[in-house]
C-alpha positions in Angstrom: 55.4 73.3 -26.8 55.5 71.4 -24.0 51.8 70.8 -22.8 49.5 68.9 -21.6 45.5 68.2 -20.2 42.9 66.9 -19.0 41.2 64.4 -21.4 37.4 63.7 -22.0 35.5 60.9 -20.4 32.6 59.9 -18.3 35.1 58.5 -16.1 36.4 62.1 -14.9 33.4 63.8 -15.1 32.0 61.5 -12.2 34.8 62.1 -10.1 34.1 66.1 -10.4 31.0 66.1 -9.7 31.6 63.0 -7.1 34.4 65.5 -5.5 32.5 68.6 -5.6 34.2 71.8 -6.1 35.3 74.3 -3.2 35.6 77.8 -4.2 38.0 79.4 -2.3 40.3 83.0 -2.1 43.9 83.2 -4.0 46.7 82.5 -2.1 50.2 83.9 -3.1 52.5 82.2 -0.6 55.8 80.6 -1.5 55.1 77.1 -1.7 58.4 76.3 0.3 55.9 75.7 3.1 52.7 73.8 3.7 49.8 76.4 2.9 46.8 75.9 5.3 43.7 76.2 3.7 42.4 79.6 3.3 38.4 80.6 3.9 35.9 80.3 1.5 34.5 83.9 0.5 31.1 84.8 1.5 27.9 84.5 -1.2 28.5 86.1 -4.6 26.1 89.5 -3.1 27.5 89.3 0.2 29.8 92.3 0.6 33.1 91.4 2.6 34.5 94.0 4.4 31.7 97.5 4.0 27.9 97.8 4.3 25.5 97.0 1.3 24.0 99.5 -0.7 20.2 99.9 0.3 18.5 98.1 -3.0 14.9 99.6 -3.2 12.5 96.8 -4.2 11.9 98.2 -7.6 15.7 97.9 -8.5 16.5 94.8 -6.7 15.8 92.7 -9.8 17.5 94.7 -12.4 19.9 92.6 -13.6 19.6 92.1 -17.4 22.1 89.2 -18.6 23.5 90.0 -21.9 24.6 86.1 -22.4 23.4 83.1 -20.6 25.1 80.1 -19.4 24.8 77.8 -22.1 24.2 74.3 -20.9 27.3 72.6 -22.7 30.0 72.1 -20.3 34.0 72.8 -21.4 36.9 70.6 -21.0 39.4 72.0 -22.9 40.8 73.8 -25.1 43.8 74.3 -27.9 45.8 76.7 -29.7 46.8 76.6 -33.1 50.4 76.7 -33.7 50.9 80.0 -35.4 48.2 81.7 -32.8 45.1 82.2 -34.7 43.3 79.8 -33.7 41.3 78.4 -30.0 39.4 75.2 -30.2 36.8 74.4 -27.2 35.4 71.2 -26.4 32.3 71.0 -24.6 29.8 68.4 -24.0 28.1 69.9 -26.9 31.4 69.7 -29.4 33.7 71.5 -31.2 34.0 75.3 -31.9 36.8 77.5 -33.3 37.7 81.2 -32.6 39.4 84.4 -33.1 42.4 83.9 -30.7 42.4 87.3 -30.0 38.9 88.5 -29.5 37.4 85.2 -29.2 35.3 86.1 -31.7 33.9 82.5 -33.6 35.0 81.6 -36.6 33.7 79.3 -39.6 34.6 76.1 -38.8 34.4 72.0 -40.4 30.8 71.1 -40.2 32.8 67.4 -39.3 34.0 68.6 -36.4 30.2 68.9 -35.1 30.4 65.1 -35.0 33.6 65.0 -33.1 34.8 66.0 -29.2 37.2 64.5 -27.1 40.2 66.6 -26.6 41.3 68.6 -29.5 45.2 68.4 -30.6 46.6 70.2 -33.7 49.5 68.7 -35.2 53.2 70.3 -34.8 52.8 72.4 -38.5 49.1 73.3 -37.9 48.1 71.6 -41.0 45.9 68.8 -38.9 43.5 68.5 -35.9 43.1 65.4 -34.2 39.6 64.5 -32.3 38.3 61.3 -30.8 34.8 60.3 -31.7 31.5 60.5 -29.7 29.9 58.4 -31.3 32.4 55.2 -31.7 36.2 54.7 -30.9 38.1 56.0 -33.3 40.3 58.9 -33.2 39.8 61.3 -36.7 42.5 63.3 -38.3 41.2 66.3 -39.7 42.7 68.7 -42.7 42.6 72.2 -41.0 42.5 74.1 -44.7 39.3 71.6 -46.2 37.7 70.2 -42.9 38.3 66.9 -44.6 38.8 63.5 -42.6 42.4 62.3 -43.8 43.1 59.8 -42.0 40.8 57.5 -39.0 43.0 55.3 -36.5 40.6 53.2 -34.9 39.1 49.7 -34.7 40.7 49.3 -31.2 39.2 48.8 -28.1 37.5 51.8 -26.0 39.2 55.1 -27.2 39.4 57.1 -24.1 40.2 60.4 -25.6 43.4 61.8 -24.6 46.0 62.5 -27.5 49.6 63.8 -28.3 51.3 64.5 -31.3 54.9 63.8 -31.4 57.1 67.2 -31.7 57.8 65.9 -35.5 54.0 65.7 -36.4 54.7 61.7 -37.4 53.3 60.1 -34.2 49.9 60.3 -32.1 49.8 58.6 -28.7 45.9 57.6 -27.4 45.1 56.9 -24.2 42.9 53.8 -24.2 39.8 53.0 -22.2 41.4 49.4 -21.2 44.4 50.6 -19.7 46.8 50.8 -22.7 48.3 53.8 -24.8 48.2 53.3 -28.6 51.7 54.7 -30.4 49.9 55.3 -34.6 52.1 56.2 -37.1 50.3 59.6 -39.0 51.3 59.1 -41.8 49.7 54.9 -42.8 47.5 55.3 -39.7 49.3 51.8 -38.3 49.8 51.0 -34.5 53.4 51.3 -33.7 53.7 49.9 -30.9 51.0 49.1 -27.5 52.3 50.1 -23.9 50.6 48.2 -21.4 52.0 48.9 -17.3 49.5 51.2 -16.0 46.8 49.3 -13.8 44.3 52.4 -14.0 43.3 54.5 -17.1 45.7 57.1 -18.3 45.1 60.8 -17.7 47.8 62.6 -19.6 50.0 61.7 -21.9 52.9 64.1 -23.0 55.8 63.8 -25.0 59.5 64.8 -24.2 60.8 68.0 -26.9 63.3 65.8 -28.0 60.7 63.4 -29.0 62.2 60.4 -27.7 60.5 59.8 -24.2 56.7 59.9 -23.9 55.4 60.2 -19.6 51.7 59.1 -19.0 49.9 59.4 -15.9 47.2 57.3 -14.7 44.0 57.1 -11.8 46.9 54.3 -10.4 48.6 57.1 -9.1 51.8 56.8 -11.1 54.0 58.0 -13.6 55.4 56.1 -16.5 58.3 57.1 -18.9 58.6 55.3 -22.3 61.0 55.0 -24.8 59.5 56.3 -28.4 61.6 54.2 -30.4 60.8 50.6 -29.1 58.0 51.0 -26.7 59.5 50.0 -24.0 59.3 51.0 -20.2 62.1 53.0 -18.5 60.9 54.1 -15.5 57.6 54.5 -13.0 57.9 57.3 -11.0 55.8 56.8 -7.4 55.4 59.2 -4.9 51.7 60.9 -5.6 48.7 59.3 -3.2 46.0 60.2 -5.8 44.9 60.6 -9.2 47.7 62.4 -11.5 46.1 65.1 -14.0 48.6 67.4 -14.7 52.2 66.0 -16.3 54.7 68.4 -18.0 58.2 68.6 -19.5 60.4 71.2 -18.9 61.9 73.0 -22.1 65.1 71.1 -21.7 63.5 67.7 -21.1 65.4 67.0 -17.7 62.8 67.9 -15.7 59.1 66.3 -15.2 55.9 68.8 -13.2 52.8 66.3 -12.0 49.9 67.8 -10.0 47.6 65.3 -8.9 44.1 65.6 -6.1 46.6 65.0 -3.7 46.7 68.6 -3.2 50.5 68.7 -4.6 52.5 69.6 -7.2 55.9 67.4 -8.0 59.2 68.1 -9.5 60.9 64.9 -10.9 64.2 64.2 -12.3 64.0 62.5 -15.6 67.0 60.7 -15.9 66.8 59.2 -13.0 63.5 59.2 -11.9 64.2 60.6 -8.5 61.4 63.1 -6.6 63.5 66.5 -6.7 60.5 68.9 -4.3 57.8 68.4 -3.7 54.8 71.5 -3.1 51.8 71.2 -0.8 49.0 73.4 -2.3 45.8 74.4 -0.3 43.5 72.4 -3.2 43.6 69.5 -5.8 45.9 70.8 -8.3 44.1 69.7 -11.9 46.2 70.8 -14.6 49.5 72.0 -15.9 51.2 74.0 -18.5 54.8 75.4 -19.9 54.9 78.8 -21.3 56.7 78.0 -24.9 59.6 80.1 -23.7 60.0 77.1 -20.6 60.2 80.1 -18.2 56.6 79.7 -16.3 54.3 77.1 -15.5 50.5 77.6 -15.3 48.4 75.3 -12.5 44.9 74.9 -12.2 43.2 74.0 -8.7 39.8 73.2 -7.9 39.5 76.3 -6.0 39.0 78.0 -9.1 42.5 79.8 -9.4 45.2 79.7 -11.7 48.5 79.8 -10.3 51.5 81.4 -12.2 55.1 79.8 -11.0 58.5 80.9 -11.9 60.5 77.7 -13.0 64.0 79.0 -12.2 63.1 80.0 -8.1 59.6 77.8 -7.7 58.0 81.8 -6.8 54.9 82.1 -7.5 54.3 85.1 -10.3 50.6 85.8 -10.6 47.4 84.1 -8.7 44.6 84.7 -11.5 41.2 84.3 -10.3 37.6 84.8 -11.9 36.7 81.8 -12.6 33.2 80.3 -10.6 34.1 77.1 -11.0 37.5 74.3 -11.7 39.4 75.4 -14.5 39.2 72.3 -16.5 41.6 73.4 -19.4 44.8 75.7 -20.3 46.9 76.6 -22.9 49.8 79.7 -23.6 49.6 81.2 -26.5 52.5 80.0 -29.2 54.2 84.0 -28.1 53.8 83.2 -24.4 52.0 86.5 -23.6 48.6 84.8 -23.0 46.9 82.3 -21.2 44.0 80.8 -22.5 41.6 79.2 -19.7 38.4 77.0 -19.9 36.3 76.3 -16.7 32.9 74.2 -16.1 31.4 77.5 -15.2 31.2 77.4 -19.0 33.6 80.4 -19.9 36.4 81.0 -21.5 39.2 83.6 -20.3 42.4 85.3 -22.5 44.6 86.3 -19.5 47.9 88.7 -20.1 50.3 86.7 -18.6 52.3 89.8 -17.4 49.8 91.9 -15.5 47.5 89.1 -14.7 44.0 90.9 -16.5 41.6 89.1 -17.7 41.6 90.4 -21.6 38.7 88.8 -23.1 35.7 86.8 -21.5 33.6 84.3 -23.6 30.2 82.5 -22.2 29.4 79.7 -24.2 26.3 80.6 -26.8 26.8 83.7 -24.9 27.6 87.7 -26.1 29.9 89.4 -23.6 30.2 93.0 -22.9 33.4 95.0 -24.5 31.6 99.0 -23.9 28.8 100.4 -22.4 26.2 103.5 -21.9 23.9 104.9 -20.7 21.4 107.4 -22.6 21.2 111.0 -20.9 17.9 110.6 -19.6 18.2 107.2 -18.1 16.0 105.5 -20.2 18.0 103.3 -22.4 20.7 101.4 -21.3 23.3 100.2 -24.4 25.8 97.3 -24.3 28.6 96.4 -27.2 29.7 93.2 -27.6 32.8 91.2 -28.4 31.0 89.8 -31.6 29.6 92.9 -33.1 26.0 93.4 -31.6 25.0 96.2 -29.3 22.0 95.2 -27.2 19.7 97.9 -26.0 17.4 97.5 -22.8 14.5 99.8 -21.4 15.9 100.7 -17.7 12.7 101.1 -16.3 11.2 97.6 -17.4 14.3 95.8 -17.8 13.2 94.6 -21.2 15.4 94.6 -23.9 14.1 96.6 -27.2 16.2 95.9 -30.0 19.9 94.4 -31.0 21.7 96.4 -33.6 24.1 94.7 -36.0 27.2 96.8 -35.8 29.4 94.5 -37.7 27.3 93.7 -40.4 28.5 90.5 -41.7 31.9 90.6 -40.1 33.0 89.5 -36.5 34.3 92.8 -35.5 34.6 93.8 -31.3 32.3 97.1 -30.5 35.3 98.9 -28.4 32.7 102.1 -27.2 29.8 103.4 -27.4 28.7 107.2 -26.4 24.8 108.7 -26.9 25.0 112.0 -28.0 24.1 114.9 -24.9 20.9 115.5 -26.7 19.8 111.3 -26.1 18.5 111.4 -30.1 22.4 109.7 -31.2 24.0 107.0 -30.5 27.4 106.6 -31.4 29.6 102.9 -31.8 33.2 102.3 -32.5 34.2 99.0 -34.0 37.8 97.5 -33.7 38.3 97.5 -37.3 38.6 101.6 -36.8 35.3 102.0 -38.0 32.7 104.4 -35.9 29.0 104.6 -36.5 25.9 106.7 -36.1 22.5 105.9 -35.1 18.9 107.6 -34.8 17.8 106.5 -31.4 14.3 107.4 -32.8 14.2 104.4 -34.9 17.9 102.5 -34.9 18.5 103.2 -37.9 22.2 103.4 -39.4 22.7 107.1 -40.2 26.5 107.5 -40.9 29.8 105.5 -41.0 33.3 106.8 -40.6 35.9 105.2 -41.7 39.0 105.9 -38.5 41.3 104.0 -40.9 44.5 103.1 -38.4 43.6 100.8 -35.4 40.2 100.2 -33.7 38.1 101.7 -31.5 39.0 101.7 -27.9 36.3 104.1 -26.4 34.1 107.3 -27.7 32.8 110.5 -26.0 30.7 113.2 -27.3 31.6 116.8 -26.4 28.8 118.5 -24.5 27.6 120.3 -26.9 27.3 117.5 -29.1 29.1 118.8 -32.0 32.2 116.7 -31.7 32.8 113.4 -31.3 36.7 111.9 -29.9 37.6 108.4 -30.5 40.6 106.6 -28.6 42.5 104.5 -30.9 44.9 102.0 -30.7 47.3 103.5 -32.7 49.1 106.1 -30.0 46.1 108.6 -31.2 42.4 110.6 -30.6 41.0 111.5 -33.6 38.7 114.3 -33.1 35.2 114.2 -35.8 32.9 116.7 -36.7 29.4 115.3 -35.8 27.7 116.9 -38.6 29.7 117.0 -41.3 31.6 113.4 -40.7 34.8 115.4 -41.1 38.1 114.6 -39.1 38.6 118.2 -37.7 41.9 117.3 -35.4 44.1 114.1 -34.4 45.8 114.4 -31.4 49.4 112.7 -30.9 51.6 111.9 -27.8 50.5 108.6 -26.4 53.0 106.2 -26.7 50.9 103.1 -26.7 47.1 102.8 -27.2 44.6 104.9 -25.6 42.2 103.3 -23.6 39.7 105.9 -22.6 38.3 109.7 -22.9 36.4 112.3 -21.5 35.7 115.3 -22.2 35.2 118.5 -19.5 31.9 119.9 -18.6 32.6 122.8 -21.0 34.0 120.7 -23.4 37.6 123.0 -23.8 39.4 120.0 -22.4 40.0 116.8 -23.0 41.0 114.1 -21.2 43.1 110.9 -22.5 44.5 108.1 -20.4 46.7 105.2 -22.2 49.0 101.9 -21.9 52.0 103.8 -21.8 50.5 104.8 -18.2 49.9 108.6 -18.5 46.7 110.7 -18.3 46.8 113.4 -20.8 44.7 117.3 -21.0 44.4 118.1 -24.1 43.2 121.9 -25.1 39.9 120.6 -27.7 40.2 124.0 -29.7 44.0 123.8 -30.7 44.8 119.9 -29.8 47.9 121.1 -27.5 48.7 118.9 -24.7 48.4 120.9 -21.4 49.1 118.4 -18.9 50.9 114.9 -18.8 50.4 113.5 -15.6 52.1 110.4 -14.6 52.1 108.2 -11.4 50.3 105.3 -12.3 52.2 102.5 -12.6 49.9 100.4 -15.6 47.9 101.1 -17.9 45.4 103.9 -17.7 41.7 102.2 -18.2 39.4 105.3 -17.4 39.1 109.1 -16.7 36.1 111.1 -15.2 35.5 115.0 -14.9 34.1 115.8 -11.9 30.3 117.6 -12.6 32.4 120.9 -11.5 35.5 120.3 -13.9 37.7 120.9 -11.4 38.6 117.3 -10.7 39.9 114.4 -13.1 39.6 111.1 -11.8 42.0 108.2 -13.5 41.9 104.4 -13.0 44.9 101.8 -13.7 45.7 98.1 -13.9 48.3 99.4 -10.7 44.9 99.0 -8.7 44.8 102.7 -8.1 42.3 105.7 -8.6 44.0 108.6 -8.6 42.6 112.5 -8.6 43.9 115.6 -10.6 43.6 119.2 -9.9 42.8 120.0 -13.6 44.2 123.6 -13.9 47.4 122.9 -12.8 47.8 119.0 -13.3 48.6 118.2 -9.8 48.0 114.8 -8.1 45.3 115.2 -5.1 45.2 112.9 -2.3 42.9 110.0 -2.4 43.3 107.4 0.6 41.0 104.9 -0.6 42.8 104.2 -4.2 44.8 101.3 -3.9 41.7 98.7 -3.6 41.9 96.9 -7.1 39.2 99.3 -8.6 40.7 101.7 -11.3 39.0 99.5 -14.2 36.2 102.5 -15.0 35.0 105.2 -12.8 31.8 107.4 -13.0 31.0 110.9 -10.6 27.7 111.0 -9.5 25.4 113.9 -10.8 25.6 115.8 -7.3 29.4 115.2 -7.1 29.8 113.6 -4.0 30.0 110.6 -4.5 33.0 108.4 -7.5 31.8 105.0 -8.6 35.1 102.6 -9.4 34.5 98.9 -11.1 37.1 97.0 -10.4 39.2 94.3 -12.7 37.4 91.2 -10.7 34.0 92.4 -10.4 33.2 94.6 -7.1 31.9 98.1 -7.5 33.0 100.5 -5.0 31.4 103.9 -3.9 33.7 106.3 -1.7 32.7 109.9 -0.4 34.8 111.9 -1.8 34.8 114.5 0.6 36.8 111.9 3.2 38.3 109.5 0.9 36.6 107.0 2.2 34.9 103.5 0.5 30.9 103.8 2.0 30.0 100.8 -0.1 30.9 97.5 -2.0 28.5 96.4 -4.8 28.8 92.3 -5.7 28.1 89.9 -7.7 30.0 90.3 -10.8 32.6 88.1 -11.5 34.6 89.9 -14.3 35.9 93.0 -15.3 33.5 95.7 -15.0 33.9 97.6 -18.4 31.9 100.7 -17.2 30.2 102.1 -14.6 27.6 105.4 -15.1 24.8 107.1 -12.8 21.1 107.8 -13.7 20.4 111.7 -14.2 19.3 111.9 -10.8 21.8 109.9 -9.1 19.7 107.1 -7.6 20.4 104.2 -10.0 24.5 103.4 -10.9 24.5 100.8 -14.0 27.5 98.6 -14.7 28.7 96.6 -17.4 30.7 93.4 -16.9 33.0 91.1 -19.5 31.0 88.5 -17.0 28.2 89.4 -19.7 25.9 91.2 -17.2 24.5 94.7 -17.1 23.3 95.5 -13.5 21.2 98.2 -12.6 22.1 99.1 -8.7 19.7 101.1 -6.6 22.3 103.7 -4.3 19.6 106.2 -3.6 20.5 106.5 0.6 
């Protein structure tokens, strides 16, 4: 895989903070033409475009963070080759998780005494680190955590590393100028390439192996030969520091970004400049999807920028980030993006629709579901690692953390309190869904779902049944009392995201990845209605407090209404404003509550269609949204790892 970033030194550090970081909006331009700067956005609780919501000053301050910052800042990160694996490195060292949910995972105790930038060899089998504590560069057996092999006694290790596609070679970036070619296997120095007159930033080899391209603070680009360490060719054109260099799948073609504020295509064989892009920040870092289709940049401005290879288009503009993005990697299948920032997060973006899929504070527990008990009092949160933290609303205080996953690492997908406030019910993404007495926590009852995990929960409204979204295509329909499974419900095509059922609980209401909204008849489990229009996957559905109306959210960026007796699609001007993520009607009816993908809450009056207010501050995906029993507080839940209480009481 053809990859490369930022390394790990004091050196760097300085010139970030030196530099400063400007936060500024997306641009999707073609980057044929020079892109002016754009405007910086307002203060994170400044609303752009629509009047704040009146906070009264008993709800101003309600803001319970369910993970803090930690204080460690991230430089980068790594996938394992087959997938399963993410490495960090922060100020603060090493740590190792679930690829897929982010979730940690055990991990070498010696890698606590390592950071620098983390690089696992071709097979998997090793993980190379450089040292904070001398300058020496550890190899490190994956399976046992053991050391295997040290390459060091040289002068001032600087910290960036490459393996050699063939596993057999490590190139180190030294702190006096030089790059170190080791040979794994007897740990010997093959061969010292001195040229560069300034520290090097990157170093990347060629897939073929034979060339390895470093760049440098001196503003250039050198191209060796492998074999005999010899200089081919310095490629000049860049005015400042270079920190992004990659190949191209079929090695013809070198990408450098540098704080120049440009990106550069180069011609390998000949070392000619082939375009050159003008971008509207320092460009930091670059990366090649494995299948050599797409390249990822990171700019200062907090965005990542998705390119098309083949037409130089630009794909996706990825923002959520509050500060640099200091690190990226694609996963080995191409269908992720992994992304580290100094704002101290990490981010799992799908690379085709541009969502953020999983969010990770350092130290920190982020929010995967979220409820609200029927009187108001309690406010619940499930976390990607298996907790679900409970908060008294009316003192902001939080009361108790319940263990869902027991000894595992398992994602809490949804939670639902029963109508009657005295049951709380979690789903687990192991397919597992649990019970608990609200009266004292207590565990009271486990069902085992089997097939696929938990995607989201609601309890009928009498409190007798209880249907769970799966990600197996299905809604399995469960007897509260008996723990029975009384009905399972089939045709989704893809997972199903979310559910609700109807004020009289005779319908239900299903929407999925395969982009349809489904009514479902509860008592016989037939499907009335299959309504279809969005154009991505289906994240939430809302009865109105009448019945009448369904509401449905999407990754198309639309909310769309349904009559629900005959399954027609109602107007709704306002829909197409990024905010079908989760949706909530207030008690009176009035008023639907959207979160968004990227944080802003918006509130429209449904009796014109129109947005009457914008709630910010969140910067991530706001996992759900609900209203207080008398409609004067709206809560939210954020994979930004906040629960907000918002006053919206006129």
């Amino acid at each position: 895989m053809n990859r490369k970033f930022i390394p790990i030194s004091l050196l760097v550090l300085a010139l970030l903070v030196s530099c400063g970081v400007s936060v500024q909006a997306a641009t999707s331009n073609s980057p044929t033409a020079t892109q002016a700067p754009v405007a910086s956005p307002p203060p994170a609780d400044t609303p752009t475009s629509m009047p704040s919501v009146a906070i009264g000053s008993t709800n101003a301050s309600k803001v319970v963070q369910l993970s803090n910052l930690g204080d460690a800042l991230l430089y980068h990160l790594a996938y394992s080759p087959d997938g399963k694996w993410l490495i960090d490195t922060t100020s603060a060292g090493n740590k190792f998780f679930d690829s897929t949910t982010l979730a940690p995972m055990s991990q070498p105790a010696t890698t606590q005494a390592w950071t620098g930038t983390p690089v696992f060899s071709p097979d998997g089998k090793m993980v190379a680190f450089t040292s904070v504590k001398n300058d020496k560069v550890s190899l490190l057996d994956v399976a046992t955590g053991n050391v295997i092999q040290t390459l060091g006694g040289q002068p001032s290790a600087f910290g960036n590393l490459a393996f050699s596609p063939d596993g057999k070679t490590l190139a180190t970036g030294m702190g006096d100028k030089t790059i170190y070619l080791w040979d794994v296997a007897t740990g010997k120095v093959l061969f010292t390439l001195s040229g560069h007159t300034e520290i090097a930033i990157v170093l990347v080899f060629s897939p073929d192996g034979k060339m390895l391209a470093s760049s440098s603070f001196d503003k250039t680009i050198k191209l060796w030969n492998v074999s005999n360490g010899k200089l081919l060719n310095t490629l000049s054109g860049h005015t400042d520091s270079i920190f992004g260099a990659v190949f191209t799948s079929d090695g013809k073609t070198l990408v450098s970004s540098s704080y120049d504020k440009t990106i550069k295509v180069w011609d390998v064989a000949s070392g000619k400049l082939l375009n050159s892009f003008p971008q509207p920040d320092r460009v930091y870092g670059l990366v090649v999807s494995p299948d050599g289709k797409t390249l990822a940049s990171s700019s200062l401005d907090t965005t990542i920028t998705l390119w098309d290879l083949s037409t130089w288009q630009v794909l996706h503009t990825f923002s959520g980030h509050a500060y640099t993005v200091t690190s990226m990697e694609f996963s080995p299948d191409g269908k992720t993006l992994a992304s580290g920032s100094s704002d101290g997060t990490i981010k799992l973006w799908d690379v085709n629709s541009g969502l953020i899929l999983h969010s990770l504070d350092q130290d920190a527990h982020n929010v995967a579901s979220f409820a609200y008990s029927p009187d108001g009092k309690i406010l619940a949160g499930g976390t990607f690692d298996g907790l679900i933290k409970l908060w008294n609303a009316s003192t902001n205080q939080e009361v108790n953390t319940l263990h869902a996953a027991g000894s595992g690492v398992q994602s809490v997908g949804g939670l639902a309190f029963s109508p009657d406030g005295k049951a709380l019910a979690s789903g687990l993404s192991d397919g597992k869904i649990q019970f608990w007495d609200v009266s004292d926590w207590k565990l009271t009852n486990t069902l085992d779902v089997h097939k696929g995990g938990i995607s989201g929960l609601a309890f009928s409204p009498d409190g007798k049944t209880l249907a769970a979204a799966t990600y197996e295509k299905t809604i399995q329909l469960w007897d509260v009392t008996s723990g029975n499974l009384v009905n399972t419900l089939s045709g989704h095509t893809d997972a199903v995201w979310a559910v609700a059922f109807s004020p009289d609980g005779k319908t239900l209401a299903s929407g999925s990845t395969d982009k349809t909204v489904k009514l479902w008849d509860v008592a016989s489990g037939k499907t009335l209605f299959t309504l279809t229009g969005h154009t991505g996957v289906v994240y939430s559905v809302a009865f109105s407090p009448d019945g009448k109306t369904l509401a449905s959210g999407s990754a198309d960026k639309t909310v769309r209404l349904w009559e629900v007796a005959s399954g027609k699609s109602q107007p709704f001007p306002g829909g197409s404003q990024d905010s079908g993520a989760s949706l909530a009607f207030s008690p009176d009816g009035k008023t639907l509550a959207s979160g968004s993908l990227d944080g802003p809450i918006q509130l429209w009056d449904l009796s014109t269609g129109q947005a009457i207010a914008s709630l910010t501050g969140n910067t991530a995906w706001i996992k759900g949204v609900a209203f207080s029993a008398d409609g004067s507080l709206l809560a939210s839940g954020s994979l930004d790892g906040t629960i907000r209480l918002w006053g919206v009481a006129p």
